[in-house]
N, C-alpha and C positions, 0 to 999 in steps of 0.2 A: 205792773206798768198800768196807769191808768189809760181810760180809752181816748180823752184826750190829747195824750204823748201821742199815742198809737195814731191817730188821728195824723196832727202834726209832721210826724214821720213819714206817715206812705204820701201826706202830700208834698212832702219834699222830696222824695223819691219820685214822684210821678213829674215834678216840675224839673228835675234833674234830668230822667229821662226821655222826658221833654226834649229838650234843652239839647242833649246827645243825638237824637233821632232827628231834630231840626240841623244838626252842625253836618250831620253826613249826608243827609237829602241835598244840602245847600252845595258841598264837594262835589255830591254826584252827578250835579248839574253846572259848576262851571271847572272850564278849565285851570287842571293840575301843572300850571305852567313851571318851570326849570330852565335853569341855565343849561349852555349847551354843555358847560364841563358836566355836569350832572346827568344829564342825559347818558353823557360818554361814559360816566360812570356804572351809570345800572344798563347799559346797551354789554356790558362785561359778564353782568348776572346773567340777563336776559334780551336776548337780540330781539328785536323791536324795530318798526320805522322810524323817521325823526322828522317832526315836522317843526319848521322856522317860522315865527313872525319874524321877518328883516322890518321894523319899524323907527320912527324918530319921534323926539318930545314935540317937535312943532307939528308934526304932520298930522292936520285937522280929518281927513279921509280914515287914519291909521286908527284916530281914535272914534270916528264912526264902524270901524272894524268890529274894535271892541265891544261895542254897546250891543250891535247891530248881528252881528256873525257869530262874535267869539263868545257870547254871551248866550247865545239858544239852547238849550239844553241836549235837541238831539246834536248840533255840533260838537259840545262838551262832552258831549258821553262818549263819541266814534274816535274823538282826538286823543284822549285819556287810554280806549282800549285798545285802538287799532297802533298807536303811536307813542313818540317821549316826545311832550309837547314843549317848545321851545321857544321862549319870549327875547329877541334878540335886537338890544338899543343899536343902530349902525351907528351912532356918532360913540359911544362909551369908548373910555377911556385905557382901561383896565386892559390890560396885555392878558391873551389867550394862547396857551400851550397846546398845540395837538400833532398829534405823530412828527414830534422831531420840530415843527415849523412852530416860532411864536410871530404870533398873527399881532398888530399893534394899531393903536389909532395914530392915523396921519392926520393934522393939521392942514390944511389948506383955506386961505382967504376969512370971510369970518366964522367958518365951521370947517369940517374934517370929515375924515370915516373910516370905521374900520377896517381893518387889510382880512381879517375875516367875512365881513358882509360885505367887499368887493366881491372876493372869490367866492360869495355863496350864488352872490346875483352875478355874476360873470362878467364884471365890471359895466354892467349896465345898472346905473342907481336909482329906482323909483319906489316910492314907498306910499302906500305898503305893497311888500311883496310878501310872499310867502313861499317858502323851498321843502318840496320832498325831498327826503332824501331814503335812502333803501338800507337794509340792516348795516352795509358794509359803509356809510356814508358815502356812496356816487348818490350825485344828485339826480331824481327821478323825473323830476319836472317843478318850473318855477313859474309864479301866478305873477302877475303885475298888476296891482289897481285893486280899487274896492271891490269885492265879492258880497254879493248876497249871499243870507244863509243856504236854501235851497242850491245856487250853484256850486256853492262850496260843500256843499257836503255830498256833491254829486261823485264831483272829481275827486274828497276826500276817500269816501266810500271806493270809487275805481282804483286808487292807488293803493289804497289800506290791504282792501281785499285780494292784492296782486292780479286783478284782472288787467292791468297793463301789462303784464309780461304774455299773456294769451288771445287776448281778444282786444280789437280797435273798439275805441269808445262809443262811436255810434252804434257797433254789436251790442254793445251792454249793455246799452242806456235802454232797450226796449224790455232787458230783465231786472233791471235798478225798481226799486218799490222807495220813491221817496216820502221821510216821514211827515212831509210839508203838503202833499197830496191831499187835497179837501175828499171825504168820501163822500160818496152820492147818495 
């Protein structure tokens, strides 16, 4: 083989591996979002929390969400580990099967919503929200309104970690080390 080839080859390989090492940095920093059937589905393999965007296509705040929140890297990483992260349109269309109940979109006026993101938000509609919910799906607590990254990964963090089942929030919050924290 000449040195040439040889050449040519490792740097295809280098620009390959490249290429691999950039595609799973890029994963590891945003959100591995899923539908909720999917969710439901590896929650079977592996119990996990479940965390909901309740979002809509028009909602200007929801997609300041995204940019802003669901786009930070340490958010992406805590929702990925701690969670099955869940992107959930309220107005889609698409009938949802789950234990026994299929959930559907109502039409109402010149939009609708789904009978799923009613009962996740508890028939109060605001978007964005966002719903915990706990391995067994009971709902752990539901966020209304834009979230900065830093508060949202406060309360992600408190929820993920199950310190809500032990200690009040303002307990924890004085042992929370948030990664938004400027060092001195």
């Amino acid at each position: 083989m000449g040195k040439k080839l040889v050449i040519q080859l490792l740097a295809g390989l280098i620009v390959t591996c490249t290429g691999i090492v950039k595609v799973w940095a890029q994963n590891d920093e945003q959100v591995q979002w899923m539908t909720f059937e999917e969710a439901v589905e590896r929650s079977k393999q592996e119990k996990r929390k479940i965390f909901i965007d309740v979002y809509t296509d028009w909602c200007g705040w929801c997609k300041v969400m995204d940019r802003k929140t669901f786009s930070n890297p340490a958010v992406a990483k805590l929702l990925n580990e701690e969670y099955y992260p869940v992107k959930f349109n309220a107005e889609q269309r698409e009938d949802i099967s789950y234990k026994g109940t299929t959930f559907k979109y109502v039409a109402y006026g010149g939009r609708g919503v789904h009978q799923l993101a009613a009962a996740l938000l508890q028939n109060e509609l605001s978007y964005p929200s966002v719903v915990f919910l706990n391995e067994d799906f009971a709902i752990v607590h539901i966020m209304k309104g834009f979230q900065q990254a830093p508060q949202f990964h406060k309360v992600a963090s408190y929820i993920g970690g199950d310190h809500y089942k032990t200690t009040r929030m303002e307990a924890w919050e004085a042992e929370y080390r948030s990664p938004f924290a400027s060092t001195p």
